[in-house]
C-alpha positions as CSV (number, residue, x, y, z in Angstrom):
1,X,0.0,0.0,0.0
2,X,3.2,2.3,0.9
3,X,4.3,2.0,-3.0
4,X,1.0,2.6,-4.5
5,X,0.7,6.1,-2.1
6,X,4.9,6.5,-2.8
7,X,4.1,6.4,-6.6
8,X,1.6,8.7,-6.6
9,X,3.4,11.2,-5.1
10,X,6.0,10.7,-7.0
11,X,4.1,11.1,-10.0
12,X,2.2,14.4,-8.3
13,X,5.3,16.1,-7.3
14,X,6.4,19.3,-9.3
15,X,2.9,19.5,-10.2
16,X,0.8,20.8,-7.5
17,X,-1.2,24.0,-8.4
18,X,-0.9,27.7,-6.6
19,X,-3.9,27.8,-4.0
20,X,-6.3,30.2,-5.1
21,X,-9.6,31.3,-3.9
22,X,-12.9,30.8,-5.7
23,X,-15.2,33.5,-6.3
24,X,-18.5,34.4,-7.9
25,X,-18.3,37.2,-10.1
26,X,-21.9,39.2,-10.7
27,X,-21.6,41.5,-14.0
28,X,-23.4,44.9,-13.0
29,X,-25.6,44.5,-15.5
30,X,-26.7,41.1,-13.8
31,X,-27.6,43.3,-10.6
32,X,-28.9,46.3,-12.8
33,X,-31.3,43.1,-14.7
34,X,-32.8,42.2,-10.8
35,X,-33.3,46.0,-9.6
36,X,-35.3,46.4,-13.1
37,X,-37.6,43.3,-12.7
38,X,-37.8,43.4,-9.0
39,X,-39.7,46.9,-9.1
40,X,-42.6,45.8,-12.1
41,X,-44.5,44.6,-9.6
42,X,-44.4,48.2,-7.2
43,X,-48.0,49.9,-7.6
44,X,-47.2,53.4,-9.5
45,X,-44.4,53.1,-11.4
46,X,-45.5,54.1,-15.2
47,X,-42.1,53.0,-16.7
48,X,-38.3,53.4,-16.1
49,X,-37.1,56.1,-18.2
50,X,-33.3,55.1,-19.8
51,X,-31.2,58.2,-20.3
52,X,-29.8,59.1,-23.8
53,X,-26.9,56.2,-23.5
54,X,-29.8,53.6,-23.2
55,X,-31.6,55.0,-26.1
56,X,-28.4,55.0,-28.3
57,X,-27.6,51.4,-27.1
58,X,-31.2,50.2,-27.9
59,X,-30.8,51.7,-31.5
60,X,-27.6,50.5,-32.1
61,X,-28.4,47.0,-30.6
62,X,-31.8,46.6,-32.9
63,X,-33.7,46.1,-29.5
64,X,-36.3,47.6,-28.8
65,X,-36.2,47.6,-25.2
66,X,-33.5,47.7,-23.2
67,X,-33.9,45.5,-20.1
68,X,-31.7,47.5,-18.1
69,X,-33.0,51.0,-19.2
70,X,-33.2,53.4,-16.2
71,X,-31.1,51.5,-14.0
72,X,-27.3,52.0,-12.7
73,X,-25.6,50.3,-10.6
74,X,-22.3,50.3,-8.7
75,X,-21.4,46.8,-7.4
76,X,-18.4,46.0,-5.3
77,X,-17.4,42.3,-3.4
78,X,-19.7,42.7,-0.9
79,X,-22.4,45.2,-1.5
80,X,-24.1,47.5,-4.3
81,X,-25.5,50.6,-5.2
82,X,-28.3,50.8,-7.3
83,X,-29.5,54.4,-9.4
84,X,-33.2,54.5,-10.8
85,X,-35.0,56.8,-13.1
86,X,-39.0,56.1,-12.9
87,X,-41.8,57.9,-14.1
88,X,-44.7,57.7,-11.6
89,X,-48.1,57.3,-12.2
90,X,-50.4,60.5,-10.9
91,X,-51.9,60.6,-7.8
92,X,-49.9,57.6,-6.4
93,X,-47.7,58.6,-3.2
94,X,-44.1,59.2,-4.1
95,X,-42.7,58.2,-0.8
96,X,-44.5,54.9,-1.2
97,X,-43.3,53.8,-4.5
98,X,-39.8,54.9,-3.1
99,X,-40.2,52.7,0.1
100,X,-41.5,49.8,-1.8
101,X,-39.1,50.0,-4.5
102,X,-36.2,50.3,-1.7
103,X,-37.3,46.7,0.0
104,X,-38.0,45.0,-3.1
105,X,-34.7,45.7,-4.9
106,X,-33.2,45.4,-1.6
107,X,-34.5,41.9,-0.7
108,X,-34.4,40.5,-4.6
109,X,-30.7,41.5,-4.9
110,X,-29.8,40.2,-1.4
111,X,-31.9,36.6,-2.1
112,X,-30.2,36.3,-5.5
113,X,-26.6,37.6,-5.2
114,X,-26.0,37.6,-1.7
115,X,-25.1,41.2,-2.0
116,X,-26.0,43.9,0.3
117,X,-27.6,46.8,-0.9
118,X,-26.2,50.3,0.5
119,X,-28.0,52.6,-1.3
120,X,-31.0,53.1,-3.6
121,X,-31.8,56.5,-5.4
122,X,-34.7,56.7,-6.9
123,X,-35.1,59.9,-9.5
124,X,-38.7,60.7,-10.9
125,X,-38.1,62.2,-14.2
126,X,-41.6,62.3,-14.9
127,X,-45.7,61.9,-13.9
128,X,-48.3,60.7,-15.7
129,X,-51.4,60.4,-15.4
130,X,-52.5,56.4,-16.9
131,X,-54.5,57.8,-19.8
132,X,-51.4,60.1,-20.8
133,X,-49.2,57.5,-20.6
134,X,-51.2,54.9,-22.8
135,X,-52.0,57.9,-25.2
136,X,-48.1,58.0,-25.1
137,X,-47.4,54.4,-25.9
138,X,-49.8,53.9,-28.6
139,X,-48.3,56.9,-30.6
140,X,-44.9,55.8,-30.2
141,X,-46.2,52.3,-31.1
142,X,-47.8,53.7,-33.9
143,X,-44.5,55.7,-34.7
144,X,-42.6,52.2,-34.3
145,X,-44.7,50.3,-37.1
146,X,-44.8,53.1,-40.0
147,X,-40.8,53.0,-39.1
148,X,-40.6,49.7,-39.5
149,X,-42.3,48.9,-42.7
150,X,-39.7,51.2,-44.5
């Protein structure tokens, strides 16, 4: 049995690999993906609003929406920071929608990543009332087709 364990590590030696530790890597746009979906389900949110960049990205990218439009996102080891731009629906509580937006990024980043979340800003860039914002949609829907059959 002493051979057999002798051979091995003879056959092992010279070969043995530099310890190093593991680690799980989440991309920020991973993190910026779960803020986004976390929040469809908060009561007065209209739409996230993506600035310029997202617009130019969307284009470029043939997609029409970009799934992490609005969002930004700082993400270290151990904890993130996560940037929104939303436009709220008219007549719905502001402090709320921030406050339920807050614990449901919070807790869907924490459950899925394991990271802490240290901050959340939320930035309303706009308010709508629900009839606006479908009037909205339909023309840039509209806008969208004639586009596309050129």
């Amino acid at each position: 049995m002493t051979e057999k364990k002798d051979r091995i590590e003879e056959l092992n030696e010279g070969r043995e690999l530099e310890y190093e530790e593991s680690k799980l890597i989440i991309e920020d746009k991973v993190v910026a993906k779960i803020a986004r979906i976390a929040i469809n389900g908060v009561d007065g949110i209209l739409e996230m609003k993506g600035n310029i960049a997202d617009s130019i990205g969307s284009f470029f990218s043939g997609r029409e929406e970009q799934s992490t439009a609005g969002v930004s996102v700082e993400v270290g080891e151990k904890e993130a920071k996560i940037n929104l731009d939303v436009i709220i629906e008219y007549g719905k509580n502001a402090t709320r929608i921030f406050q339920d937006i807050k614990r449901a990024v919070t807790n869907n980043i924490k459950e899925m990543t394991g990271l802490d979340v240290v901050t959340v800003n939320v930035d309303v860039v706009d308010v709508m009332t629900k009839q606006e914002y479908e009037k909205k949609n339909k023309e840039s829907n509209k806008e969208r087709e004639e586009q596309n059959r050129y």
